[in-house]
C-alpha positions in Angstrom: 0.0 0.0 0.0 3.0 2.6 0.6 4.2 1.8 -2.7 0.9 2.8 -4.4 0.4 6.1 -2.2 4.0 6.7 -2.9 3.0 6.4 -6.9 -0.3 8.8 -5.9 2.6 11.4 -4.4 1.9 10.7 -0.4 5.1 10.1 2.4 4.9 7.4 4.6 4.2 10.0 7.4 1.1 11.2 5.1 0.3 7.9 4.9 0.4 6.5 8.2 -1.1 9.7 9.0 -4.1 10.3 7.1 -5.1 6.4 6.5 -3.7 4.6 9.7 -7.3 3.2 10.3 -7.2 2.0 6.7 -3.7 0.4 6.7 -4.6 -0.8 10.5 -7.4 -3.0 9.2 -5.2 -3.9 6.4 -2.7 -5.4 9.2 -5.4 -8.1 10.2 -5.7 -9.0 6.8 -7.7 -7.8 3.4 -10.9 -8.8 3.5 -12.3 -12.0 2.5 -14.6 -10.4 -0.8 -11.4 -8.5 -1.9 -13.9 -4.7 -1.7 -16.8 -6.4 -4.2 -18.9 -7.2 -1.8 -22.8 -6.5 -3.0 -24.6 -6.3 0.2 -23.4 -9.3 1.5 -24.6 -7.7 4.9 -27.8 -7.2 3.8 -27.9 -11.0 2.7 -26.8 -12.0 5.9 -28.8 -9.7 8.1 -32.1 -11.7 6.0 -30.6 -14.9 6.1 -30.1 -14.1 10.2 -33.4 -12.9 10.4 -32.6 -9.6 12.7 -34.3 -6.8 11.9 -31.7 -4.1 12.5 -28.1 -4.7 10.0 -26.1 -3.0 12.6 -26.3 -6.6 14.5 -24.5 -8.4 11.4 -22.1 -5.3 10.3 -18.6 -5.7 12.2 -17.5 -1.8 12.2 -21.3 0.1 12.1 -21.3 3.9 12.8 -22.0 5.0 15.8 -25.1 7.4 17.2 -22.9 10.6 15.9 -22.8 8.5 12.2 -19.0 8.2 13.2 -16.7 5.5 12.2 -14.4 4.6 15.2 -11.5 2.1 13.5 -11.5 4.2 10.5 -11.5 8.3 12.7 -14.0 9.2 10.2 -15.3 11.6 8.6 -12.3 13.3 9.7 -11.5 17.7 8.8 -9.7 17.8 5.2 -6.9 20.0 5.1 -7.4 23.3 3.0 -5.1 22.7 0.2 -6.5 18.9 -0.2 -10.0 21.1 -0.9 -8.0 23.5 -2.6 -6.5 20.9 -5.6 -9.7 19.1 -6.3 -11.4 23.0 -6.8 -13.6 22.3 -3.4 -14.8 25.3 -1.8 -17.0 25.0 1.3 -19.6 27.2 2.5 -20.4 26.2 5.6 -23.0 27.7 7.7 -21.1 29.5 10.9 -20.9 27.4 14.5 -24.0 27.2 16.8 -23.5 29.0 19.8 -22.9 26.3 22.7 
């Protein structure tokens, strides 16, 4: 995987840095579908008869829509924005 961010123009620092939780699951092993899976969850939620897929999804989201292993959605730098011509208008903080 470092060879092909190295080809995309990332460090290894960049790399470990931005996708840790990426190259962490990779440590454990790719997985078993090799990314084409089509809704094998789904399947097996049916086949499992539960009515909620969170109960058959190893990593779900959390209440905040938050993925934990992967620290995501995580803040995109400016110039990341800046070289794919992304300009955010964001609606200012609420007032705590």
């Amino acid at each position: 995987m470092y060879k092909a961010f190295a080809i995309a123009g990332y460090t290894a620092a960049d790399v470990e840095t931005r996708f840790g939780g990426m190259l962490n699951a990779f440590r454990y092993g790719a997985p078993p579908h090799g990314g084409l899976a089509p809704g094998i969850d789904r399947i097996v939620m049916l086949l499992a008869d539960t009515p909620n897929i969170r109960e058959v999804i190893v990593f779900p989201m959390n209440q905040q829509a938050r993925d934990l292993m992967m620290r995501a959605p995580a803040p995109v730098p400016p110039e990341r924005l800046k070289e794919l011509h992304i300009r955010l208008d964001l609606p200012p903080p609420k007032p705590r």
